[in-house]
Structures are given as C-alpha cells and as structure tokens.
C-alpha positions in Angstrom: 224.1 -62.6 -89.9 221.7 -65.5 -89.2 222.7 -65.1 -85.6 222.5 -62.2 -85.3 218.7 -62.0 -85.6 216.1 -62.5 -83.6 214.5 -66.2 -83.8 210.8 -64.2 -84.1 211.1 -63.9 -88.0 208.7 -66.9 -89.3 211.0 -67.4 -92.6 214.7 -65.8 -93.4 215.1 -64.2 -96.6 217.5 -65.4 -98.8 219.3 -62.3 -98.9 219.4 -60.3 -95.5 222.0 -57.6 -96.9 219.0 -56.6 -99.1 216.2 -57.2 -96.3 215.4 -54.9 -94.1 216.2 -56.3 -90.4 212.3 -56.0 -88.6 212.1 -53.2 -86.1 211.5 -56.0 -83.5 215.3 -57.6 -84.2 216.6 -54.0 -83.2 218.6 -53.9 -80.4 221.3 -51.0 -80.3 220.7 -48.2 -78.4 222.9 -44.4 -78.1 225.5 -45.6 -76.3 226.1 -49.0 -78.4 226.8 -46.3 -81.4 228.5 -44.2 -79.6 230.8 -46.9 -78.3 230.9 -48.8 -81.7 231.8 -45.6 -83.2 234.2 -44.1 -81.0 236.1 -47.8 -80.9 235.9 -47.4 -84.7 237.8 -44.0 -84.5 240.5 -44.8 -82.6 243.6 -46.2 -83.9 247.3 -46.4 -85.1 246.7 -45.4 -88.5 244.4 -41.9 -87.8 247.2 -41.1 -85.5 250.2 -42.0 -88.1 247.8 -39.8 -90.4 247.7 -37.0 -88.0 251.1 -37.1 -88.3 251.1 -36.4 -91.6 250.1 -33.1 -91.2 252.8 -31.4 -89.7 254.7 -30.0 -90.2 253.3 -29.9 -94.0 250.6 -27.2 -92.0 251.3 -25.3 -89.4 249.5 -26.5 -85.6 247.1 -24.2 -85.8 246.1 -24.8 -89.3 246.2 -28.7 -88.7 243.9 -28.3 -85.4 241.4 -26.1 -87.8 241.6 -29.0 -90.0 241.0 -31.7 -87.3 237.9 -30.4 -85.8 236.3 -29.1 -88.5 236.7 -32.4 -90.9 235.9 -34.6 -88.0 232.7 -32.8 -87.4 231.9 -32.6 -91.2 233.1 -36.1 -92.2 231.4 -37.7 -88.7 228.2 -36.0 -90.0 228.3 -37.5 -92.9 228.8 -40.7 -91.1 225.7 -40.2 -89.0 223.4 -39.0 -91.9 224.2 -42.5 -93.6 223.8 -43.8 -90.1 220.3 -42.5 -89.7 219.7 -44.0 -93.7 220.4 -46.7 -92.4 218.2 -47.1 -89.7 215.3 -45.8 -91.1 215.4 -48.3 -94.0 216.7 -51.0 -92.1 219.0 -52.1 -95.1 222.5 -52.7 -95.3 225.3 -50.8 -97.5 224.8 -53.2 -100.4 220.9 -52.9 -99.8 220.9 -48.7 -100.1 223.4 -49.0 -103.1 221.0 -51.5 -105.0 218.1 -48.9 -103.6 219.8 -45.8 -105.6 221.7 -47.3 -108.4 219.4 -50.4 -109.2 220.3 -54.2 -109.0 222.5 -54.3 -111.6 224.8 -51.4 -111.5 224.8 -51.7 -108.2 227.5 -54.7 -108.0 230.2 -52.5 -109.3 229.9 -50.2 -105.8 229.7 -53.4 -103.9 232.5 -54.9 -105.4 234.9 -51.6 -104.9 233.3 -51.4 -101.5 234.6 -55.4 -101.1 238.3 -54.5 -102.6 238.2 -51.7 -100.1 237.6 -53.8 -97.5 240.1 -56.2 -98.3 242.6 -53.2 -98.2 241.7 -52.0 -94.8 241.1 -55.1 -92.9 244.9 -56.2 -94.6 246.1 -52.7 -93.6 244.9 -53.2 -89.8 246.3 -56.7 -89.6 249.9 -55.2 -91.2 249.9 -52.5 -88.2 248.7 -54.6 -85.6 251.6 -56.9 -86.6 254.6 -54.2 -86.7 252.9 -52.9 -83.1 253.3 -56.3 -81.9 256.7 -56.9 -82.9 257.6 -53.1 -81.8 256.3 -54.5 -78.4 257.7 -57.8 -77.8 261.1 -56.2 -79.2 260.9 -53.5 -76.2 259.5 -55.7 -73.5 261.8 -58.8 -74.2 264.8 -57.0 -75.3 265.6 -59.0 -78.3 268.7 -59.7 -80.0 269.4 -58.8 -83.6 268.7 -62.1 -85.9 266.6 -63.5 -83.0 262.9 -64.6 -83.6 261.5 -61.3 -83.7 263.7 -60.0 -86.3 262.9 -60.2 -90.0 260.1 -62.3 -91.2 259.9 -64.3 -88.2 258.4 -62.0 -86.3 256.0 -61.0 -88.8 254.8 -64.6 -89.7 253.9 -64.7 -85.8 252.5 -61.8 -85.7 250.1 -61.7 -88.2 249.6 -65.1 -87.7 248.4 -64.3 -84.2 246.3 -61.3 -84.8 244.9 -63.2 -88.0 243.6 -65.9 -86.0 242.0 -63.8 -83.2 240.0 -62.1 -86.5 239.0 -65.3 -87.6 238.1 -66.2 -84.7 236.2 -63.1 -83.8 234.1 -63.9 -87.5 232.6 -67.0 -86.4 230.7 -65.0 -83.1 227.7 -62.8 -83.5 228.4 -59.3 -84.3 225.9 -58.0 -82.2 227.0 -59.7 -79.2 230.8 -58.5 -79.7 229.2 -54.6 -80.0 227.0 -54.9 -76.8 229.0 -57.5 -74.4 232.3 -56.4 -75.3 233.2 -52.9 -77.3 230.5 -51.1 -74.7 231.3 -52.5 -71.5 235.1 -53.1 -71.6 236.8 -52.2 -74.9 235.3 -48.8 -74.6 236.5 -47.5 -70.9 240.1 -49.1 -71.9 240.7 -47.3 -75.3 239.7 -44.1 -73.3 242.1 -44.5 -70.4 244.8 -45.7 -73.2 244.2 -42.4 -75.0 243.7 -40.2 -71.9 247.1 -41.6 -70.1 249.6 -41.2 -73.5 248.2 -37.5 -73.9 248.9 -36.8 -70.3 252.2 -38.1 -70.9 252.7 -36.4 -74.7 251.0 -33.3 -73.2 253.9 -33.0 -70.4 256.6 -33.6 -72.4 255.6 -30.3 -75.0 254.9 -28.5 -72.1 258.5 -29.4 -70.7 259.4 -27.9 -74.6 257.6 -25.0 -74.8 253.9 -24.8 -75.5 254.3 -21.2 -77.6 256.7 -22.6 -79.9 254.3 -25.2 -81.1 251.5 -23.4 -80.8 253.0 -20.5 -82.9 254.7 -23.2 -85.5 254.0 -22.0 -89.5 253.5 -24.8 -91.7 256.7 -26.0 -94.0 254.1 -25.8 -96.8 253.0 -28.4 -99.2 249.5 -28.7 -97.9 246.9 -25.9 -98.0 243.9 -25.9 -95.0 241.3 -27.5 -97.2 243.7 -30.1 -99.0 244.6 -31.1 -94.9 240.4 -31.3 -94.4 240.5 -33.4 -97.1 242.8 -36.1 -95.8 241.0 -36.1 -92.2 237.6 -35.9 -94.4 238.9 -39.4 -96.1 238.9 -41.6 -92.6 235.5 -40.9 -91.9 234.6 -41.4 -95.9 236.0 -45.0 -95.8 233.5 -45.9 -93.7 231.0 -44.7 -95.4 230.0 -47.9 -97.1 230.2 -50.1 -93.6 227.5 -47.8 -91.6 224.3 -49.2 -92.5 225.2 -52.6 -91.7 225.5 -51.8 -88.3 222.8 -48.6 -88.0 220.1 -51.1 -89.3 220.3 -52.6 -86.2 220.0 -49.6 -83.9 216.0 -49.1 -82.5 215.8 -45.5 -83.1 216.9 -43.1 -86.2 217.9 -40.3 -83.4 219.6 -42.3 -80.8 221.7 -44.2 -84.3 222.2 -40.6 -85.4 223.4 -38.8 -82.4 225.6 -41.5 -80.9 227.8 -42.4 -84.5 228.2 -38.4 -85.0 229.4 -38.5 -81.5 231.6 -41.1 -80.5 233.6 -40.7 -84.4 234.1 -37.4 -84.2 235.4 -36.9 -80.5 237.7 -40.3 -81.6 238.9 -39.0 -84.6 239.6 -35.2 -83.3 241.7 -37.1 -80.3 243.5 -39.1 -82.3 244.2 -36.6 -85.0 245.9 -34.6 -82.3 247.6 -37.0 -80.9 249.4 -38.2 -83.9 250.1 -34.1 -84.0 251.0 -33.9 -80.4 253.4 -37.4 -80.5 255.2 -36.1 -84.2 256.0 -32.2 -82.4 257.8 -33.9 -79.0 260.1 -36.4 -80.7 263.3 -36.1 -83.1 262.5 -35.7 -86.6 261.7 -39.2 -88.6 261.1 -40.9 -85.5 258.8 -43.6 -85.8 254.9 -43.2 -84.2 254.9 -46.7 -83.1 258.5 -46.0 -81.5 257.7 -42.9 -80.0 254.6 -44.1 -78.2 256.9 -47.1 -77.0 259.0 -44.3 -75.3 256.8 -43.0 -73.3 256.1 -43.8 -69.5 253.2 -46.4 -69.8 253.5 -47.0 -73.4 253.7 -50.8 -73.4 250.3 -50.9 -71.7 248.8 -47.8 -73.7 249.7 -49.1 -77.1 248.9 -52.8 -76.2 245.4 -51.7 -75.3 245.4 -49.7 -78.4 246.4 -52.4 -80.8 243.6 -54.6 -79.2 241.1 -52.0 -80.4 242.7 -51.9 -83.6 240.8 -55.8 -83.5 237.7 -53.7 -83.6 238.8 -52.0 -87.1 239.9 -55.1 -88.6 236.6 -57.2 -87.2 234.6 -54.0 -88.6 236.0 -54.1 -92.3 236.1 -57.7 -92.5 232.1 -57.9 -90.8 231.1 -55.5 -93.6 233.0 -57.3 -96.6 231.2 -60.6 -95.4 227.9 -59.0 -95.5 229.1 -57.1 -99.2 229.9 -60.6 -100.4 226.8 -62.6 -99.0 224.4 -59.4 -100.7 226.2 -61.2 -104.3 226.4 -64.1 -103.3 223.4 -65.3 -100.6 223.9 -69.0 -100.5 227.3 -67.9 -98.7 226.3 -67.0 -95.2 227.5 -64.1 -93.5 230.0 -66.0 -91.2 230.8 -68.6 -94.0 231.7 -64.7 -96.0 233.4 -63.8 -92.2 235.8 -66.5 -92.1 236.8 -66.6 -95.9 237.3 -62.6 -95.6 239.4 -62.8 -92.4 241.8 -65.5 -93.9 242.4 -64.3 -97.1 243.1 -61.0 -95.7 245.6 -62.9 -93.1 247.4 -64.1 -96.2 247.8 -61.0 -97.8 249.0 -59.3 -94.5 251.9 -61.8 -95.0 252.3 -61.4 -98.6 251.6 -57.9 -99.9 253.8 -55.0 -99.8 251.9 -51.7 -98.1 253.0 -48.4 -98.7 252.0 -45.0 -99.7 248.5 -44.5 -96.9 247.7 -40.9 -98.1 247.0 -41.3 -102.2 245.3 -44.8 -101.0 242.9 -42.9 -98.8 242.5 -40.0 -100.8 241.6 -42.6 -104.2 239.3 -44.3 -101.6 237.2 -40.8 -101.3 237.3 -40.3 -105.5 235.5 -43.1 -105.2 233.0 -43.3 -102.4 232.6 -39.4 -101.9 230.3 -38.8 -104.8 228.7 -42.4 -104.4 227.1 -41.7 -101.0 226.3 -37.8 -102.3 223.9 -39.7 -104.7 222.5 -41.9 -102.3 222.0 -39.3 -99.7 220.5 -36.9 -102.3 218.1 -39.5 -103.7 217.1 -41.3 -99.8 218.9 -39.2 -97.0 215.7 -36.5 -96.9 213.4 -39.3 -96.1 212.0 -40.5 -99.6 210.4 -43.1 -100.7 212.4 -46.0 -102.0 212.7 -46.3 -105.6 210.9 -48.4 -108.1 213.1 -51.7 -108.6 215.2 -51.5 -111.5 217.8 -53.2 -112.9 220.1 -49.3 -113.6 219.3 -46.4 -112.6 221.2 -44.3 -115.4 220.7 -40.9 -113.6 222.7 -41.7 -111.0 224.9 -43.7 -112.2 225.6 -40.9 -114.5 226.1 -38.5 -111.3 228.6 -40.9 -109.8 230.9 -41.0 -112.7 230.7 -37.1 -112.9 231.0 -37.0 -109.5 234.5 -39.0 -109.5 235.6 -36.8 -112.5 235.3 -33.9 -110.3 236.9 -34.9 -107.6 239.8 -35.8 -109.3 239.8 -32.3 -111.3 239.3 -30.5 -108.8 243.0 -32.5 -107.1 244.3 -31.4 -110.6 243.5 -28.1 -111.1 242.2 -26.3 -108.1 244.2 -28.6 -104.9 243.1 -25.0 -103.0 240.0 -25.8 -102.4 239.5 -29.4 -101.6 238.1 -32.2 -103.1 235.6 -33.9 -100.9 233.1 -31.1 -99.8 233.0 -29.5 -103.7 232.2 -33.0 -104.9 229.5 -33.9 -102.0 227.3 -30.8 -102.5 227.4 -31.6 -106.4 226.4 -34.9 -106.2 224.0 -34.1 -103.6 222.5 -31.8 -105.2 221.9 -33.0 -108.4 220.8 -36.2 -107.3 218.2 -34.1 -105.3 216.9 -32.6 -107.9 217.0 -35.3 -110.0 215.3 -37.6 -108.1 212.1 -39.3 -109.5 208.7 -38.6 -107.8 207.5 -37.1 -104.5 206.4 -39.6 -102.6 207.9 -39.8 -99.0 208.4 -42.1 -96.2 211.2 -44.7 -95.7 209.4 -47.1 -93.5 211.2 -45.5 -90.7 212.2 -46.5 -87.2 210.8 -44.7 -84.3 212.4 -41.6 -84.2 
C-alpha cells in the first residue's frame, strides 16, 4: 500500500506484494498483533459455527475440540506469521517464493475467490445483524422498510459503504489508531458482558446437565477439530500481509498465536454457551438480541465484524495488485469492497460448514508446503517460473484431504494432511543453505 510505507525508500518497486517491506518501514509491535488478531477472531460467524457443534458432540467433547484446534490452528497462524516477518513478503510473495512465478497465480487466484467469499459473507451477516437490530430497537411493523429486501438493500448498502470507505485509508493507521486503542477494549467488554449474561442464564438451568450433555452424534472429536481448525486455516493466506509489517519475528509470533486463539476459544464457547440456553432452532443473532444488553453487545460486535470484512477485502487488494501491479493497492481496495457490496445484494449464501471445510482442502496442504520448504528458516529459492515438487505435493496434498473426509472422517482431515505435506516438502526441499533475511528476533 503506497501509504502505508515509509517515505524513506528512494524508489517503490513496481510490485510491493512481491517486495519485501524494509525493516525500517516496520512498525507493529506485540500488542498491534495481538489486537489485530484477537479483533480478527471475534465474530458472528465463529460463534454461529460454534453452534454448530452441539449438540452434534457432546459439551465436553466440543470444549476439547475448541481449545485444542484453536491452539493448533492459531499456531499455525503464527508460524506463517513469523514467515512472514522474517521475509518481509506478502501471501502472494511466499506463494511465488515456494511454487515459482508461474504456478503460483493459481493459489493467488483461489486465495482472491476466497476472499471474495468471505468479505461477501461478512457484509451478508453484518446486514441480517443490522436489520435483526433496527427490527428490535424500532419495533417494526410487518411490510414496513425493514421487512424483505428493503432492509437488506439498506443494509448492505450501509455496511458496504463504510468498507469502501475504510479501503481508501492506510491499513496501518486503521491497525494502530483504531483496532488497538478502541476497537479492541470494546469487543472485549461486548464478549465479557453477553457471557456474563449467557453464563447466568445456564446456571439458572442447571450447570451439570450441560456439563454432563452426550453428543446426538453425527460428528466424531477430530471431525469437530476440523471444523474449528478451518477458521483459523482461512486466514492462512492473509497473515503475511500484515506480519511483514511487524518489527520483530517474536513479538509477530507471540502476539497472532495469542490474541487468535484466546478469540477463537471465546467465541467458540459462546456460540456453545448461547445454542445450550435457548429453545431449540432459535436463531444466534435472535438469541443474543434477547439478552439483557444485547442491543449494545451485538452492535459493538457487528462493528468489529468491519474488521473481518476490511481484513479479507485488504488482502484480496494486495492478491490482486501482486497480478496486476499497475493497479494500486487502494485502486485493488475499492474495486474489491464494491464488487463484494454487490454480491452481498445479489448472491444467495448458504451451507457455511462444506464452504469452510473445501476452503481447508485447499489451503491446508498449500501452506504445509510452504512452511516445509521456508518455515524452518531457509533460504529462499532460486527464481523459477514452477516449482514441480511442490506443486506436485499440493495436489497430493488436496487428494488426501479429501480421502481422508471419504474414507477415514474418524480421524480428521486437516492435521493428517499438514504433517504430510510438511513433511515431504521438508525433505524435499532443494539445498541447505539458510537464512531468510530475517527481522530482529
């Protein structure tokens, strides 16, 4: 983003998703990941997906599954993170690194299509939230305004706008003046006040029942890791293009592994906690609407849900400038954010879990390859125009995935696939030579 860099570099590539950024542009620090991240975390959709899991699992199963593939997929996160940092390149930049220049536009473009899905996904929940609000606060009639497509043409009009807005401001400045200072301490309060309130009403209900609660079956303990595994994996290919800004490989680590995973363990329980209070089929949106303070709570909440929408369609902008450099990064912004607007309006969405879980086919066994080849600290490869090897491991890496969903659903998909691809990239990997060009550590 050509403001988003220092005014010390003498000449600007043509490409900065492919240039590193210099260590002297640097400027996040632990607690601007950690914030980024945790902001990142939170949101409507983990918690509808939290949901998901009961009573499919029992609670105790589904709290196993929480914590463990938030910690696992957040690590993942942060190991890309710290890639990142050290090599100072964005997503597009490490894909082009492993796969070469060439193959290296398929990823991009799925990571770009990706991105179109979830920044139209967050502008489609942020627009039912709204009208869900308005409806409650206002007290509308049936066939008024709010009802039917009205609403929704408002709506997404509204929250497409603020994104659009949002796209032609510096990323770094919206991270450092904004999400850290007050977007952060009101998603927490948000979070903190509608688990008080969810918390008391299951006490009111009996604690031991739901503790105690057997799953209805359906979903096994690994198949639930997987689907908490697969919001962390989506972001897989957006980390870099923020973690090449951060001024030290630890402090990029340490603060992504942290603020994701305590956002997505919270909000993954309190999907759980908000499904086991209320009747049966009642809506999430509805439900937190219900409770004392939930105007305010969700409000707050769908106003971080901006930061979801502003962090896909960021990423897709810089995806699209990395093919196309003569398109600016906020020229890429603004195109992104209103074409996404106009899906939002125009395109049907249904069916989150087989979307997500497709999603980590796809971008599972693509970030095993790049972390085996560059996540242990080696050199860069030689520029080439296909890297065969791993493109080879990718493709084998997808068919495994998806056998593995087929044939053996017991034991997961995700982790299996990782440590393949991972592995074999390791060993594959050409040469011995070491040393990224890191950041201080």
């Amino acid at each position: 983003m050509a403001s988003d860099h220092s005014h010390s570099a003498t000449a600007r590539p043509a490409n900065l998703a492919l240039t590193p950024v210099p260590p002297g542009d640097r400027v996040f620090h632990f607690h601007e990941h950690a914030a980024l991240w945790f902001s990142l975390g939170t949101g409507l959709l983990v918690m509808q997906i939290g949901a998901y899991l009961v009573p499919a699992v029992g609670t105790q199963d589904a709290l196993i599954a929480i914590v463990l593939g938030s910690l696992i997929g957040a690590g993942l996160l942060a190991w890309t993170a710290r890639l990142g940092c050290q090599t100072g390149l964005a997503s597009a930049g490490l894909m082009h690194a492993t796969y070469g220049s060439a193959f290296a536009r398929l990823p991009v473009l799925l990571n770009i299509a990706q991105l179109v899905g979830w920044t139209t996904f967050e502008l489609v929940i942020m627009q039912e939230g709204t009208v869900a609000i308005l409806k409650q606060a206002l007290g509308a009639a049936p066939g008024g305004v709010l009802d039917g497509s009205g609403g929704k043409l408002l709506a997404t009009l509204l929250w497409g706008g603020v994104l659009i807005a949002l796209m032609a401001g510096s990323m770094l400045t919206l991270v450092r003046r904004f999400v850290s200072r007050f977007g952060l301490p009101l998603v927490i309060a948000s979070l903190a006040w509608l688990t008080w309130q969810f918390g008391t009403r299951l006490q009111a209900q009996g604690f031991d029942a739901f503790w105690s609660r057997p799953g209805a079956g359906g979903m096994g303990l690994f198949s639930a890791m997987d689907l908490v595994i697969a919001m962390p994996v989506s972001w897989l290919p957006l980390v870099a293009d923020y973690a090449r800004h951060g001024k030290r490989t630890a402090s990029t680590l340490g603060g992504t592994w942290l603020g994701y995973a305590l956002a997505n363990i919270w909000c993954y329980a309190l999907g759980v906690l908000v499904v086991s209070t209320v009747e049966p089929g009642t809506n999430l949106v509805g439900a937190l609407l219900l409770a004392q303070g939930g105007l305010i709570a969700l409000g707050l909440i769908l106003l971080d849900e901006m930061d979801n929408a502003y962090g896909d369609a960021h990423s897709g902008a810089v995806s699209v400038h990395s093919l196309r450099p003569r398109w600016s990064i906020r020229r890429a912004g603004l195109a992104f954010a209103a074409v996404c607007t106009v899906f939002a309006l125009l395109l049907p969405i249904h069916a989150i879990e087989p979307f997500l879980l497709l999603l980590s086919s796809v971008f599972v066994p693509l970030y095993g390859v790049i972390l085996g080849r560059l996540g242990a600290g080696h050199a860069l490869g030689e520029k080439r125009s296909v890297d065969w090897s791993a493109a080879a491991l990718w493709v084998l890496g997808i068919a495994c995935y998806h056998l593995l969903a087929k044939f053996a659903p017991q034991l997961g998909s995700a982790l299996p696939t990782l440590a393949l691809t991972f592995t074999l990239a390791a060993l594959s990997r050409p040469g011995k030579a070491s040393g990224l060009n890191p950041a201080r550590a």
